[in-house]
VEXDREN-2710 file (C-alpha; in Angstrom, 1 decimal):
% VEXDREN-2710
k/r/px/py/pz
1/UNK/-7.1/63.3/-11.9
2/UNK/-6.0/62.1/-15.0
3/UNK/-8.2/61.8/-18.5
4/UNK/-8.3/57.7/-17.9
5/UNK/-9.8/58.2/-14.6
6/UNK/-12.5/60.9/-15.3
7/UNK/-16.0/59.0/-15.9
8/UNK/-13.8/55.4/-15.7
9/UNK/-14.7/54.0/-12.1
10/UNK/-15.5/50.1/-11.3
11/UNK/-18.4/48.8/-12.2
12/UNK/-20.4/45.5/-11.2
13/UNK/-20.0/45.6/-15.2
14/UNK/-16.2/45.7/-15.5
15/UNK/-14.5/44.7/-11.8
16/UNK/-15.4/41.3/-10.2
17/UNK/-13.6/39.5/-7.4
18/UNK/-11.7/37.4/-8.4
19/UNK/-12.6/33.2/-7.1
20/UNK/-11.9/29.7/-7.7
21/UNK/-15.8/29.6/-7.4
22/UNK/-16.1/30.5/-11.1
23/UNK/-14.4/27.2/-12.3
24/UNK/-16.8/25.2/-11.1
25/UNK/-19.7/26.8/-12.9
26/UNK/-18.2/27.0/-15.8
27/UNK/-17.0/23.4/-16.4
28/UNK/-20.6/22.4/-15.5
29/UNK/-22.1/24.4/-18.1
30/UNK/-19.4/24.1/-20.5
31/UNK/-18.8/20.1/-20.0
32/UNK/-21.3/18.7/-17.7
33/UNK/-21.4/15.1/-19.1
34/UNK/-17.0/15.2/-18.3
35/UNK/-15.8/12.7/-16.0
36/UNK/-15.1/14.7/-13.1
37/UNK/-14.5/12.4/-10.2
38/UNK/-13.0/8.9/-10.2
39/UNK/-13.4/6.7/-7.3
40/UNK/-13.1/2.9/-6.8
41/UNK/-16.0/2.3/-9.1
42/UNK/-17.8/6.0/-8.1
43/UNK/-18.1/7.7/-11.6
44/UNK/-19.4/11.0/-11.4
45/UNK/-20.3/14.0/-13.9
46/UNK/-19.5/17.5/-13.4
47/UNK/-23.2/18.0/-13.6
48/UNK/-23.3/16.4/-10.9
49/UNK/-20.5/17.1/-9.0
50/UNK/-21.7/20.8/-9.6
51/UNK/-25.3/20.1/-7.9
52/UNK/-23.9/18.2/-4.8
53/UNK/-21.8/21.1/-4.5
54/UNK/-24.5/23.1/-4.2
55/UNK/-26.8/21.2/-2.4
56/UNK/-23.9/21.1/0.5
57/UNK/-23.7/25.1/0.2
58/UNK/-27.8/24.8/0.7
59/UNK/-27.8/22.2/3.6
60/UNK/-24.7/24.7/5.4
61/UNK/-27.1/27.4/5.2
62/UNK/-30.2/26.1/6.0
63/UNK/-28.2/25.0/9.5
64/UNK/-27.6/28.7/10.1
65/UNK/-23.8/28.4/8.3
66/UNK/-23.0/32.1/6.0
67/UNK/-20.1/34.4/5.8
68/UNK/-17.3/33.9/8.0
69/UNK/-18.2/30.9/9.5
70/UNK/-15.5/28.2/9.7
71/UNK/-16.3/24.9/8.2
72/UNK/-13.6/22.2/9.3
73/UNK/-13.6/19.0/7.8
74/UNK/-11.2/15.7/8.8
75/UNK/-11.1/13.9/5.0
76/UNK/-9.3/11.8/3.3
77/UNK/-8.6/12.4/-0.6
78/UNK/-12.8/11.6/-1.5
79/UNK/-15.1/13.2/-3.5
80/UNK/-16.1/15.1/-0.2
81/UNK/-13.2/16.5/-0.3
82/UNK/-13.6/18.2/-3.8
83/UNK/-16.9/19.2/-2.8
84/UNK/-16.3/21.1/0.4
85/UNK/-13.6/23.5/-1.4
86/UNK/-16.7/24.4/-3.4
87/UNK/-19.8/24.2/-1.1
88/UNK/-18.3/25.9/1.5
89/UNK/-17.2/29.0/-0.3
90/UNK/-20.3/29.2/-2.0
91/UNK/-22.2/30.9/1.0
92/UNK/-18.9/32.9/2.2
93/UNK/-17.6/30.3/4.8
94/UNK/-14.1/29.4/5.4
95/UNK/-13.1/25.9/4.9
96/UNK/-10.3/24.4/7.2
97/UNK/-9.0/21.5/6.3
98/UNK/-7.7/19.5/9.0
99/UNK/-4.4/17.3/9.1
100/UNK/-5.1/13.4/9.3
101/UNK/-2.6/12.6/11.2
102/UNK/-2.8/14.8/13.9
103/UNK/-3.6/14.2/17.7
104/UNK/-7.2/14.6/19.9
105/UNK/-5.4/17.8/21.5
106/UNK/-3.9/19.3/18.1
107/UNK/-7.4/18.9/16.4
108/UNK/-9.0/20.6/19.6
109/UNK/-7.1/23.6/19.7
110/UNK/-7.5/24.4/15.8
111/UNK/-11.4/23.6/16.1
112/UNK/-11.6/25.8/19.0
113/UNK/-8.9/28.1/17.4
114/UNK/-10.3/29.0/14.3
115/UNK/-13.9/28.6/16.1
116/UNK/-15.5/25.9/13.7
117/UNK/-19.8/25.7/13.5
118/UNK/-19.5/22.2/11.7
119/UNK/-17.6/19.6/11.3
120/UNK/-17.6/17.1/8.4
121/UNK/-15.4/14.1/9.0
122/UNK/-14.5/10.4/7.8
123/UNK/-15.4/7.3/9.7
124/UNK/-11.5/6.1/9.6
125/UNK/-11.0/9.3/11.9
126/UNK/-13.7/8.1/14.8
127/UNK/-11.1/7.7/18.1
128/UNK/-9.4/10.5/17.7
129/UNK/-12.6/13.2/16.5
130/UNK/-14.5/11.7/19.2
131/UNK/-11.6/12.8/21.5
132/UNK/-10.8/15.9/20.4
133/UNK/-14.6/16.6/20.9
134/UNK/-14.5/15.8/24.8
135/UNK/-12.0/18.2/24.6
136/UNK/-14.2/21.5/23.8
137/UNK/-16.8/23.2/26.0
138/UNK/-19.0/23.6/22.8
139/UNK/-18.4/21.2/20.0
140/UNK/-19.1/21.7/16.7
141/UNK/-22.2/20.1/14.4
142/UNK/-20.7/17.0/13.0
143/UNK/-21.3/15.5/10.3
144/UNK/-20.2/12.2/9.2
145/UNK/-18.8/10.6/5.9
146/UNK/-19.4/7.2/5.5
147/UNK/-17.2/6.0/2.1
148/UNK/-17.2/3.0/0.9
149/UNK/-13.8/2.6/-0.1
150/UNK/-13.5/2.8/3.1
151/UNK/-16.1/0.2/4.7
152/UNK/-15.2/0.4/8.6
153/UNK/-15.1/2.7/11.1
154/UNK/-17.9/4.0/13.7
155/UNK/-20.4/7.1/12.9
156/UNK/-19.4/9.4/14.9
157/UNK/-22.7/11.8/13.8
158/UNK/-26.3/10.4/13.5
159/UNK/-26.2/13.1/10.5
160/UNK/-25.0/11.4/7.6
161/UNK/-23.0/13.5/4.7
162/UNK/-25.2/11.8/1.9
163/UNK/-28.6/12.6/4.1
164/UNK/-27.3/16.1/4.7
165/UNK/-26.8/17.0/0.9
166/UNK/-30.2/15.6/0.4
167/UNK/-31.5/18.7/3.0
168/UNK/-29.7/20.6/0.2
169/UNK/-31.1/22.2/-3.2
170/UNK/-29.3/21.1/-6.1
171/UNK/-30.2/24.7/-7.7
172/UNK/-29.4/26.6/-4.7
173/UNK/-28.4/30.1/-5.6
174/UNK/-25.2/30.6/-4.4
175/UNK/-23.0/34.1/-3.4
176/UNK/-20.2/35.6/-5.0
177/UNK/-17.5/36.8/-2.5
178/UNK/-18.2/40.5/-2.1
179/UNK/-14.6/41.3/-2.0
180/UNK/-11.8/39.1/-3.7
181/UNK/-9.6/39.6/-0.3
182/UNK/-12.6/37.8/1.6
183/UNK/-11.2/34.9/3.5
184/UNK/-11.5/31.3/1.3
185/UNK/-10.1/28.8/3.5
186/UNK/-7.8/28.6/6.7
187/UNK/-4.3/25.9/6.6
188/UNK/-2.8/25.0/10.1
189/UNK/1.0/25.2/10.1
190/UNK/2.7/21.8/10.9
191/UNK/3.2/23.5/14.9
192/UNK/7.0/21.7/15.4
193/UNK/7.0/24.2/18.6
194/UNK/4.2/25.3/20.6
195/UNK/1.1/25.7/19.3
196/UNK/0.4/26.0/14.9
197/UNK/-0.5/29.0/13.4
198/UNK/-4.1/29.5/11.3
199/UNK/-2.4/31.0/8.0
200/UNK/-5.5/32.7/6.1
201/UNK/-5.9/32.6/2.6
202/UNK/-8.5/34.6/0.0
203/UNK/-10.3/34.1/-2.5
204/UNK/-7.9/36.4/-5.0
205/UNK/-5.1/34.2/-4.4
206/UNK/-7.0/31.1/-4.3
207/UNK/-7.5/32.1/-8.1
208/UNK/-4.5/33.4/-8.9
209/UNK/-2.5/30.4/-7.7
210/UNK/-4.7/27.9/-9.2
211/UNK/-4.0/29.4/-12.5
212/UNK/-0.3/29.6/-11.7
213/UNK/-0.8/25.7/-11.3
214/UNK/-1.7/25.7/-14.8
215/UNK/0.6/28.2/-16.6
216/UNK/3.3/26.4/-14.5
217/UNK/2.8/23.2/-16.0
218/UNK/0.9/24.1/-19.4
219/UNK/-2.0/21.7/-18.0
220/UNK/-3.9/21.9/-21.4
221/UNK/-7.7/20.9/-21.6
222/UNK/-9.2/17.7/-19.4
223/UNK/-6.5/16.3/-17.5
224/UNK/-6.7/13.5/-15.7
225/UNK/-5.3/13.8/-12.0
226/UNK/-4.4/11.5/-9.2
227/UNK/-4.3/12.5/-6.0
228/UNK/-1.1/11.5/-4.3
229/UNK/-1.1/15.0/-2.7
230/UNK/-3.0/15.4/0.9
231/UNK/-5.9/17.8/-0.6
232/UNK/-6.0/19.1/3.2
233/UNK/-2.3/20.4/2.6
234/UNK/-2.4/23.9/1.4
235/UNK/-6.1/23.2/-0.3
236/UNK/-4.1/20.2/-2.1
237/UNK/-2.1/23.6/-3.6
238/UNK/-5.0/24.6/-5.0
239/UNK/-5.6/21.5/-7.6
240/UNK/-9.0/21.3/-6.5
241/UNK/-10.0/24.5/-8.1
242/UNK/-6.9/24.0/-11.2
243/UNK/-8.1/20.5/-12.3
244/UNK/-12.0/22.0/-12.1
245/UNK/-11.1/25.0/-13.8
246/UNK/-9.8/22.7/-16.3
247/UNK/-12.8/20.0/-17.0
248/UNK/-10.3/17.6/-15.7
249/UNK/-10.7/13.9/-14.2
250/UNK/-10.2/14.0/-10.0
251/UNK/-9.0/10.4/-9.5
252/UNK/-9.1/10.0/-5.7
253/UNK/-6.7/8.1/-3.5
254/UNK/-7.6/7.4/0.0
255/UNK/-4.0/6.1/1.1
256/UNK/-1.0/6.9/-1.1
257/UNK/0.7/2.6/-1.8
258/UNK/3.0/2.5/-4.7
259/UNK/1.5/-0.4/-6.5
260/UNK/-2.0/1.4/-6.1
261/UNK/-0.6/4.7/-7.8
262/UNK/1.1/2.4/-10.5
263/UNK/-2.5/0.7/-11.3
264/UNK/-4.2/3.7/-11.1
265/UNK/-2.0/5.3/-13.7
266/UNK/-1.9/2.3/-16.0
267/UNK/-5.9/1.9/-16.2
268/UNK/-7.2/5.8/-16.4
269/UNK/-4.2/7.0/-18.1
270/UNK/-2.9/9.3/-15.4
271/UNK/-1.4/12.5/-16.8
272/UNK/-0.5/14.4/-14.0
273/UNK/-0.1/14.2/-10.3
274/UNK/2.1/15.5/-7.4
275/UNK/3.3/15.2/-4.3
276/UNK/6.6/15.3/-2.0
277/UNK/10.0/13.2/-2.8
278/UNK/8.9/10.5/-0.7
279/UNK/6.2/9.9/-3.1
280/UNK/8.6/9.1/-6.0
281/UNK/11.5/7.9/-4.3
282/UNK/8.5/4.5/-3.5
283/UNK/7.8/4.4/-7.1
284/UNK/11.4/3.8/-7.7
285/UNK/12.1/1.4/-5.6
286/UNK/9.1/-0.8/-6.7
287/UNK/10.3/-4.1/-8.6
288/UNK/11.2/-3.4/-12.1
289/UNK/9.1/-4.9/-13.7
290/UNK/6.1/-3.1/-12.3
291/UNK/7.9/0.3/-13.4
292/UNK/8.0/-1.0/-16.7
293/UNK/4.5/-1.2/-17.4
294/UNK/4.1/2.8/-17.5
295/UNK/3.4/3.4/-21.3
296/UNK/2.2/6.7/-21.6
297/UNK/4.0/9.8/-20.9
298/UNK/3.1/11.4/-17.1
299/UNK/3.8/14.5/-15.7
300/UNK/5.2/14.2/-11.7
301/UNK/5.2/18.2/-9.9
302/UNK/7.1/17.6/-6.5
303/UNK/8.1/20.4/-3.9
304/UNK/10.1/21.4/-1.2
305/UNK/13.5/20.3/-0.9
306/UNK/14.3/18.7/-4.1
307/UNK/14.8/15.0/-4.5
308/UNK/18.0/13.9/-5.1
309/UNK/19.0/13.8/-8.0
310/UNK/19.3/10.0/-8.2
311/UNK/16.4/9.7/-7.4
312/UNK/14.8/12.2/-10.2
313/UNK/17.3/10.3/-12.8
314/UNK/15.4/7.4/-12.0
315/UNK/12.0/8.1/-12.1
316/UNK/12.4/9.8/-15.6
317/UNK/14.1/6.6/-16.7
318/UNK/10.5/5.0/-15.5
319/UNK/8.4/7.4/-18.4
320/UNK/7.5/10.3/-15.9
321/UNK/8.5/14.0/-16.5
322/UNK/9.6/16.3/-13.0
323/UNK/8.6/19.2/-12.4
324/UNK/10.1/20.8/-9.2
325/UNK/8.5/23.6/-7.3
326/UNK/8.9/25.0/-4.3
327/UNK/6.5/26.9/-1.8
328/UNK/5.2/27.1/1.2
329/UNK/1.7/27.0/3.4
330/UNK/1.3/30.7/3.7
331/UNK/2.0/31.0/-0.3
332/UNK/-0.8/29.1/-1.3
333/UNK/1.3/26.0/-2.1
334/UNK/3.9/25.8/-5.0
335/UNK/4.6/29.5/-6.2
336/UNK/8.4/29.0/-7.5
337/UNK/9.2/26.4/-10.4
338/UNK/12.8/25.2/-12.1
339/UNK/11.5/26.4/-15.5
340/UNK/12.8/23.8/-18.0
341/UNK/15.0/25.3/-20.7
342/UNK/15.5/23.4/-24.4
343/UNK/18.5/23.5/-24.7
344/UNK/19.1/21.3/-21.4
345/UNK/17.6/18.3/-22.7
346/UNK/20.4/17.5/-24.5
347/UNK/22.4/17.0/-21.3
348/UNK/23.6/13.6/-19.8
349/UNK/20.6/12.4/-17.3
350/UNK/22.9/13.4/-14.2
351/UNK/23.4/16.7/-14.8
352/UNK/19.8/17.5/-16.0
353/UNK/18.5/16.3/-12.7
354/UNK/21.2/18.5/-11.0
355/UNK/19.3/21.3/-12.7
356/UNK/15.8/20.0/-11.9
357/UNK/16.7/20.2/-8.2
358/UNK/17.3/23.8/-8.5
359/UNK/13.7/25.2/-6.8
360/UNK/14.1/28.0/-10.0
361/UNK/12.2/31.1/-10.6
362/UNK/8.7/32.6/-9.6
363/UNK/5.2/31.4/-10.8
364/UNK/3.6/34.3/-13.1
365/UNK/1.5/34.9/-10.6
366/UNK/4.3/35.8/-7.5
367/UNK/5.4/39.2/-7.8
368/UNK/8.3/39.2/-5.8
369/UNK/11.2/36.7/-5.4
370/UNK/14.7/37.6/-4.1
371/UNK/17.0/36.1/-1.9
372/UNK/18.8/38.3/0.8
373/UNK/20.4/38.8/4.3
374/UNK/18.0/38.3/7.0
375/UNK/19.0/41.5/8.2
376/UNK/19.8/43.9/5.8
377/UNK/17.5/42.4/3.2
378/UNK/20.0/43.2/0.5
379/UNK/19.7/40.6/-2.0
380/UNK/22.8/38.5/-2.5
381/UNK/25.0/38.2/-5.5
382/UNK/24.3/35.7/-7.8
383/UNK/26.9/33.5/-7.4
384/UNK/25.7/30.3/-6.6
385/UNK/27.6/30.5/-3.0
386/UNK/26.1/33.0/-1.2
387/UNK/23.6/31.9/1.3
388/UNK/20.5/33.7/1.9
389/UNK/17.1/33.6/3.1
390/UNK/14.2/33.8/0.2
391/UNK/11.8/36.6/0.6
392/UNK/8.5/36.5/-1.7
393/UNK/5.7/39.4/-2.2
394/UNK/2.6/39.4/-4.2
395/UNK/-1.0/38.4/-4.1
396/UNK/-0.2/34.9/-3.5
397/UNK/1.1/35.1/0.2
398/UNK/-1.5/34.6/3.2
399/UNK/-3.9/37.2/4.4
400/UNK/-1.9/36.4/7.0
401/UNK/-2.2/34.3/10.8
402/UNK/-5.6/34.1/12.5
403/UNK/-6.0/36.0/15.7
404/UNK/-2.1/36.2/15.7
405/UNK/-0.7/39.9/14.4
406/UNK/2.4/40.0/16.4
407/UNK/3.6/36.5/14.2
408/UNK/2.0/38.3/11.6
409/UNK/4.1/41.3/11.4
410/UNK/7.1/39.5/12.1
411/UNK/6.8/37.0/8.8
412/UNK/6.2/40.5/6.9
413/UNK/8.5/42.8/8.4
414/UNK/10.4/44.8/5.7
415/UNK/7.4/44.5/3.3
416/UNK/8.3/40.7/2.3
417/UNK/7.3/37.3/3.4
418/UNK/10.0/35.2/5.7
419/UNK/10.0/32.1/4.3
420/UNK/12.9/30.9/6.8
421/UNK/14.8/28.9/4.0
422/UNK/18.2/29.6/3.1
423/UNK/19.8/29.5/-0.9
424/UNK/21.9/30.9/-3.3
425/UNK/20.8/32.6/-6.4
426/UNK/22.8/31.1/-9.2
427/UNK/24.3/33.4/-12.5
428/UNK/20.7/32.4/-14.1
429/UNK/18.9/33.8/-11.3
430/UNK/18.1/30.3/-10.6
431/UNK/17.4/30.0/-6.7
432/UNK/18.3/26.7/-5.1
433/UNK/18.0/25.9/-1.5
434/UNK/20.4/24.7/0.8
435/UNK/19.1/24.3/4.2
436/UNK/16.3/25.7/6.4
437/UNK/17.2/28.3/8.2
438/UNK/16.9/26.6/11.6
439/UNK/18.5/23.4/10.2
440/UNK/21.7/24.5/9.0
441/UNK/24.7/23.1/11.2
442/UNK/27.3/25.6/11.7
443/UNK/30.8/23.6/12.8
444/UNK/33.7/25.1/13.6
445/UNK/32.2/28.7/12.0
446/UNK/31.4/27.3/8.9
447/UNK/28.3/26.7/7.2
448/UNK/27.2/23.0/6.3
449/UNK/24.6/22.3/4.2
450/UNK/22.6/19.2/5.2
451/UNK/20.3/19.1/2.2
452/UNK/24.2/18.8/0.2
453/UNK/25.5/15.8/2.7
454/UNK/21.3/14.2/1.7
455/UNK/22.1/14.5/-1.5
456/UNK/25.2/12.0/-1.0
457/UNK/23.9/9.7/1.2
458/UNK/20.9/8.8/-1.9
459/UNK/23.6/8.0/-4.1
460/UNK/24.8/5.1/-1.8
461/UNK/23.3/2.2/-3.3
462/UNK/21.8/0.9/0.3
463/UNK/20.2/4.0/1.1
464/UNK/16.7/4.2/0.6
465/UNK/16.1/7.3/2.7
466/UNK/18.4/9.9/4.7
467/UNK/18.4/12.9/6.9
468/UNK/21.0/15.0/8.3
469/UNK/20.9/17.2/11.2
470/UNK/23.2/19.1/13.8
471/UNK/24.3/17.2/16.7
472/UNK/25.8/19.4/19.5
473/UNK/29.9/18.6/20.1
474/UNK/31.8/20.3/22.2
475/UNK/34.8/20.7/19.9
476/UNK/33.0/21.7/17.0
477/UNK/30.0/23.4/18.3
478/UNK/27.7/21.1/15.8
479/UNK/28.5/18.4/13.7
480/UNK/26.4/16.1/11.0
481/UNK/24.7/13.4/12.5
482/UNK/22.7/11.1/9.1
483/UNK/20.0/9.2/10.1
484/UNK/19.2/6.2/7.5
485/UNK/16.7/3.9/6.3
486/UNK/18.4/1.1/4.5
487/UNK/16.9/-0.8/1.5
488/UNK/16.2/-4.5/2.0
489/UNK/19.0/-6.8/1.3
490/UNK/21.7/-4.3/2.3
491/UNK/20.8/-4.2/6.6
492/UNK/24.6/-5.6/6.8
493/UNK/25.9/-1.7/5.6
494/UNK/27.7/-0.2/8.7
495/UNK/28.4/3.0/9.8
496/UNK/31.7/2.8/8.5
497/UNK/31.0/1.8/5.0
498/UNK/28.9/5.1/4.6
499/UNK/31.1/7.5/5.8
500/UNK/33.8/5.9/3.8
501/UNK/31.4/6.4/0.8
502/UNK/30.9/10.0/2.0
503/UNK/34.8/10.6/1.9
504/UNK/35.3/10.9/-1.2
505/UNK/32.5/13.2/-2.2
506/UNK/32.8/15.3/0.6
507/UNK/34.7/17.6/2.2
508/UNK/35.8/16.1/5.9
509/UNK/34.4/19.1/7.9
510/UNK/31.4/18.0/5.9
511/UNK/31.3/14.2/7.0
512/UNK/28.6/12.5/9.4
513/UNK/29.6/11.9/12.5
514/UNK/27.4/9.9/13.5
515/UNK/25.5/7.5/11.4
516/UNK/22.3/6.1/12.8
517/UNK/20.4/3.2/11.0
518/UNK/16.1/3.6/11.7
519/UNK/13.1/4.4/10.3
520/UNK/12.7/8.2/9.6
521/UNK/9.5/10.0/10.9
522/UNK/7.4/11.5/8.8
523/UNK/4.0/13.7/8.6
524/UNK/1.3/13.2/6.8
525/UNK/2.6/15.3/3.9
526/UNK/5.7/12.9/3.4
527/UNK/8.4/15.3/4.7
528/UNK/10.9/14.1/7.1
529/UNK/10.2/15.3/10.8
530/UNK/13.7/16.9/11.4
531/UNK/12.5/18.3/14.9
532/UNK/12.4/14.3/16.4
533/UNK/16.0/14.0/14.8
534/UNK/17.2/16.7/16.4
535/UNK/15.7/15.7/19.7
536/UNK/17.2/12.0/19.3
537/UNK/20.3/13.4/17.9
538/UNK/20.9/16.0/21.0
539/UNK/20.0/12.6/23.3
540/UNK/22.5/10.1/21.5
END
């Protein structure tokens, strides 16, 4: 044993898990008279914030809730929702946030699934909770969340949220995680085939990836943050616990409209907020005149596939500053980021959104970032051509899937996480995605990148949004098939006139085939439902 071991062990002293929980207590004690939440005319404290947080952790446990009890709740972006990814932690339950969008038998099987005691949930949500509960031999306790921004809706619980904080006590002693790896909250996977998965996340990443939030974006001191995000998606990747941790302003946003998220901006001076293309590519088609009226600067984190760059071009020109990130549910959210260099602001607008749509390098707090064969898991060369999937290790993945090992062991076979997305590592070791790895269309043995053919179709002045996907041919084995959603006052643009437009930026094994003018479904996060294309592209 070595000399720095002897006499040197852990201590309650010197090793603490690691949790989001600390933020919370902190801020309060540190800047308890801080705005902390913003909603309609709802001002509140963190003082306060802190003590209802507190008295919900109380009220849980006086009902019998503790440690490794699952806690689901069906909210929209309220102060609820801020409070549960405190109170429910604080007495070792697992908070599961629930999609608001799903269906009576998706909300079933996850209740049942990840075997929820309780279940807090907004009034706007009353046809289809009251549904899913007819579903299940033994329903949950619900409680219901009666906001007034809200104003309509049905109780679907005699208990009332506000009556069941008051059962709580405001000084309720609440319990550190024993162990850092101790289960913090549970995220359903979108499900596109058969049933979603329960990905598992702990309190150590929790933590870790709220402060990679911060690093990321050098949030300093006090922030003030809109939520444009879903805070069920991914724990709102981790914000919750980043803009705590921070002393920061929660602006809440029950329904994301563009002129709402310009207002809001304007009159609480907005400095940061995030969210998926969608949520910017609205902004900039608002009337110019109401982009105009942003006159402080505003910081815009966006993830997945990047925008095109068009479309980032533009909303710079409009005062805000992208950031692009790119992660996934069972990595806590955002954990890779295209790391802005100085020297690159120099460049023409074009080409320094070209860059910002790379997805970049790892967060400080991912260990492990490469992108390799499938197979082999050799990485490739860094090229910028080589396709690959992207691997990630390090204490920001998932515990991994509830009550499902065999999918478990398959998304970490190797001793890496599967992300299923395809890229190229550029000469700057700069990854960039091209395609999913389900989505990209092979014709004629060669690879076509349909994220490349997206990023055309945005620069046709009628597009206002655009997905490509594989339609089976039996010449080609696959060919592109666009499907478009045209701006208004251009619903005269024909197939014709956008593959022409295609021509001459693409190559013509790369051209759509078919062009199909519609409205593009989406889920609740914003991102294009690519599944339903292909379905309606295999039946055209």
């Amino acid at each position: 044993m070595s000399i720095f071991e002897t006499g040197l062990t852990p201590l309650v002293v010197n090793h603490v898990a690691l949790s989001p929980l600390s933020f919370i207590e902190r801020t309060a004690a540190v800047y308890g008279q801080y705005p902390a939440v913003i909603h309609g005319p709802l001002r509140r404290n963190w003082q306060d914030t802190y003590a209802r947080c507190r008295r919900l952790a109380s009220a849980l446990s006086r009902r019998g809730i503790g440690k490794g009890d699952t806690v689901a709740v069906m909210l929209p972006n309220i102060p609820a929702m801020l409070e549960v990814h405190f109170g429910v932690p604080m007495i070792g339950a697992v908070l599961n946030t629930l999609n608001v969008r799903l269906d009576a038998s998706a909300i079933a099987f996850m209740l049942e699934h990840g075997e929820a005691k309780v279940l807090i949930t907004d009034r706007e949500f009353h046809t289809v909770i009251r549904q899913a509960l007819s579903l299940l031999a033994h329903p949950p306790l619900v409680v219901d969340v009666d906001d007034p921004e809200y104003g309509e809706g049905q109780a679907v619980s005699d208990l009332d949220y506000e009556a069941f904080l008051a059962e709580g006590d405001p000084e309720f002693a609440w319990q550190w995680p024993e162990d850092e790896w101790q289960a913090i909250s549970l995220n359903y996977t979108s499900g596109t085939t058969g049933n979603p998965k329960g990905v598992v996340y702990h309190h150590r990443g929790a933590f870790l990836n709220a402060m990679g939030n911060q690093m990321t974006w050098a949030m300093g001191n006090h922030p003030v943050y809109l939520w444009t995000l879903p805070m069920f998606h991914c724990n709102g990747w981790c914000y919750p616990w980043t803009v705590t941790a921070l002393a920061g302003t929660h602006v809440f946003l029950r329904r994301v409209e563009p002129q709402k998220v310009l207002s809001l901006i304007r009159e609480h001076r907005v400095s940061h907020l995030c969210g998926a293309p969608i949520v910017l590519n609205a902004l900039v088609n608002l009337p110019d005149t109401d982009k105009a009226l942003i006159e402080h600067p505003v910081d815009a984190m966006v993830a997945g596939a990047a925008p095109p760059a068009k479309v980032i071009g533009a909303v710079e020109e409009m005062g805000i500053k992208v950031t692009h990130v790119y992660g996934l549910t069972e990595v806590y959210g955002p954990v890779t980021v295209c790391a802005w260099h100085g020297e690159w602001d120099d460049k023409p607008l074009d080409e320094r959104a070209r860059i910002k749509s790379r997805q970049g390098v790892r967060y400080p707090t991912l260990e492990g970032l490469m992108v390799a064969d499938p197979q082999t898991l050799q990485p490739v060369p860094n090229d910028g051509i080589t396709l690959g999937e992207i691997f990630m290790r390090g204490n920001t993945v998932m515990k991994g899937y509830l009550k499902n090992p065999d999918a478990t062991r398959e998304a970490f076979a190797g001793g890496w996480f599967h992300t299923g997305d395809l890229a190229v590592r550029h000469p700057d070791g700069y990854i960039e995605i091209k395609d999913r790895l389900k989505d990209i269309i092979i014709s004629g043995g060669e690879n076509i990148s349909t994220i490349e053919i997206e990023g055309v179709l945005y620069r046709h002045p009628a597009v206002l949004e655009a997905a490509v996907v594989a339609r089976p041919d039996e010449k080609w084995g696959e060919v592109p098939c666009a499907f478009i959603t045209l701006k208004e006052g251009y619903r005269a643009t024909r197939e014709e006139d956008i593959v022409g437009f295609c021509r001459e930026q693409l190559a013509s094994y790369k051209l759509p085939k078919t062009v199909v003018f519609r409205e593009l479904p989406k889920t609740s996060t914003g991102k294009i439902q690519k599944y339903l294309l292909r379905d309606w592209a295999r039946a055209l």
